[in-house]
C-alpha positions as CSV (number, residue, x, y, z in Angstrom):
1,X,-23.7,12.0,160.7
2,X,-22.4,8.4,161.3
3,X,-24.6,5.3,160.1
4,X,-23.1,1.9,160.6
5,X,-24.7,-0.9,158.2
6,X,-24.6,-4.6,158.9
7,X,-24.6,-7.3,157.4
8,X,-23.8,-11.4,157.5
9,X,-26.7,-12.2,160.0
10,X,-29.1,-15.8,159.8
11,X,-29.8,-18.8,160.6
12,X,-27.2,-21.6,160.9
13,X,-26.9,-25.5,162.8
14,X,-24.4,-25.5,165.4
15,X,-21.0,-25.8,164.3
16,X,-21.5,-23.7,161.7
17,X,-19.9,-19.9,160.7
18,X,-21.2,-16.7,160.0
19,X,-19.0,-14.0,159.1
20,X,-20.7,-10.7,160.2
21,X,-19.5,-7.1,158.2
22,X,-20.3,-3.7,159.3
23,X,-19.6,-0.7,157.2
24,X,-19.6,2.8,159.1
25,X,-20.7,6.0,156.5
26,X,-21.2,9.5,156.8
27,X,-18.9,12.6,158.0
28,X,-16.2,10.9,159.6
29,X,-13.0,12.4,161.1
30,X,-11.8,9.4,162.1
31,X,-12.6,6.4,164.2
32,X,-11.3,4.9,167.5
33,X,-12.2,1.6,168.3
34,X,-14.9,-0.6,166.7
35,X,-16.7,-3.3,167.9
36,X,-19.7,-5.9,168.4
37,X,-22.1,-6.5,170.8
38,X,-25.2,-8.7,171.1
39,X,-28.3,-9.1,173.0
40,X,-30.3,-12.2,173.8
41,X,-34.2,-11.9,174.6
42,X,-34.2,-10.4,179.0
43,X,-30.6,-10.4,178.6
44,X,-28.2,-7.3,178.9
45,X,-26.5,-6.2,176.3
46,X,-22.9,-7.6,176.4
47,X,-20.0,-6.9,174.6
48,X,-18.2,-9.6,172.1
49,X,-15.7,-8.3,170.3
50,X,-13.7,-4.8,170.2
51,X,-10.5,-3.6,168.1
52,X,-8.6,-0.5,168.4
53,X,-7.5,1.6,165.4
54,X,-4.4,0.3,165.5
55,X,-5.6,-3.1,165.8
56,X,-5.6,-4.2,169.3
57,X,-8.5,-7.1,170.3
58,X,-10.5,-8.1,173.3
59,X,-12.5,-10.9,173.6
60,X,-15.4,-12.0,175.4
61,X,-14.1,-14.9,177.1
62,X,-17.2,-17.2,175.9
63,X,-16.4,-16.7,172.3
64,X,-12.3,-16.9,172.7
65,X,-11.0,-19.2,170.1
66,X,-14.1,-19.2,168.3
67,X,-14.5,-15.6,167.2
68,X,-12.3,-13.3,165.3
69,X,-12.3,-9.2,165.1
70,X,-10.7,-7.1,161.9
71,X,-10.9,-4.2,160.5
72,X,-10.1,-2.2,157.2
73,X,-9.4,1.2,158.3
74,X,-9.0,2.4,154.7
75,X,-12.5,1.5,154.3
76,X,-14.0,2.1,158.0
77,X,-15.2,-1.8,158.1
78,X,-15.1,-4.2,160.7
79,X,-15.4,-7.6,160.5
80,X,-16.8,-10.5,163.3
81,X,-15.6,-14.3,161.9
82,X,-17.6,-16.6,164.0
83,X,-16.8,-20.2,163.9
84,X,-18.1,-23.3,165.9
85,X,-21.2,-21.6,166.7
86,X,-22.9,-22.6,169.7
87,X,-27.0,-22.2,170.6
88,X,-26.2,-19.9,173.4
89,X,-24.2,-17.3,170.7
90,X,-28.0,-16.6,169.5
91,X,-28.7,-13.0,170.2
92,X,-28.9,-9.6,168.0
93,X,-25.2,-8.4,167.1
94,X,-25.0,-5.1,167.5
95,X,-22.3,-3.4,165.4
96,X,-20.3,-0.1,167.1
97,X,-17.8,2.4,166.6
98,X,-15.9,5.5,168.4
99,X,-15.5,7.9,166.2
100,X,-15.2,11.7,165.6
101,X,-16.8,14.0,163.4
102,X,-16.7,17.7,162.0
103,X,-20.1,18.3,163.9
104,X,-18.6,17.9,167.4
105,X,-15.8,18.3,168.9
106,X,-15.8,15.1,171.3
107,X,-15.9,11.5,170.0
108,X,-19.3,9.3,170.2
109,X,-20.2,6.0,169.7
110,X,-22.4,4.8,166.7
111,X,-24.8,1.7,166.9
112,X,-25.6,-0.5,163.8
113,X,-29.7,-1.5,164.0
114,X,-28.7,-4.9,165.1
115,X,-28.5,-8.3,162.8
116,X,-29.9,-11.4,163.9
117,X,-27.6,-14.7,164.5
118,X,-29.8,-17.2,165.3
119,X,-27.7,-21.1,166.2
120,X,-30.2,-24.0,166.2
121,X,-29.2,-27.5,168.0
């Protein structure tokens, strides 16, 4: 009942910014926290970034200072600025969300299909 569409992946020289969006859909109550996680080739996946609904932030400590979390709760978005990319913040971001719909009665947690950030040296 939940889809969560991303957006703002490719290909960029280190130093560079992306800006990642993610748009969640579908028959939403509400939504808890949202956030982004990312996955590099026989790595775990880790988490990034993560915001609360009423706009609390943690950080992966590898991207503090570099990265920046928002969200529009109006429109159920969430945003990931990246900025002084590195090579080693390649990986698939993974966009995800808490939320609670009129099918269940217990929140889950959504997944985006991934977008691919790819930083070359």
């Amino acid at each position: 009942q939940v889809q969560l569409e991303e957006s703002g992946g490719g290909l960029v020289q280190a130093g560079g910014s992306l800006r990642l969006s993610c748009a969640a859909s579908g028959s939403i109550f509400s939504i808890s926290d949202m956030g982004w996680y990312r996955q590099a080739p026989g790595k775990q996946r880790e988490l990034v970034a993560v915001i609360t609904s009423d706009g609390s932030t943690n950080y992966a400590d590898s991207v503090k200072g570099r990265f920046t979390i928002s969200r529009d709760n109006a429109k159920n978005t969430v945003n990931l600025q990246m900025n002084s990319l590195k090579p080693e913040d390649t990986a698939v971001y993974y966009c995800n969300a808490e939320a609670l719909t009129s099918a269940l009665p217990n929140t889950v947690r959504y997944w985006g299909q991934g977008t691919q950030v790819t930083v070359s040296s």
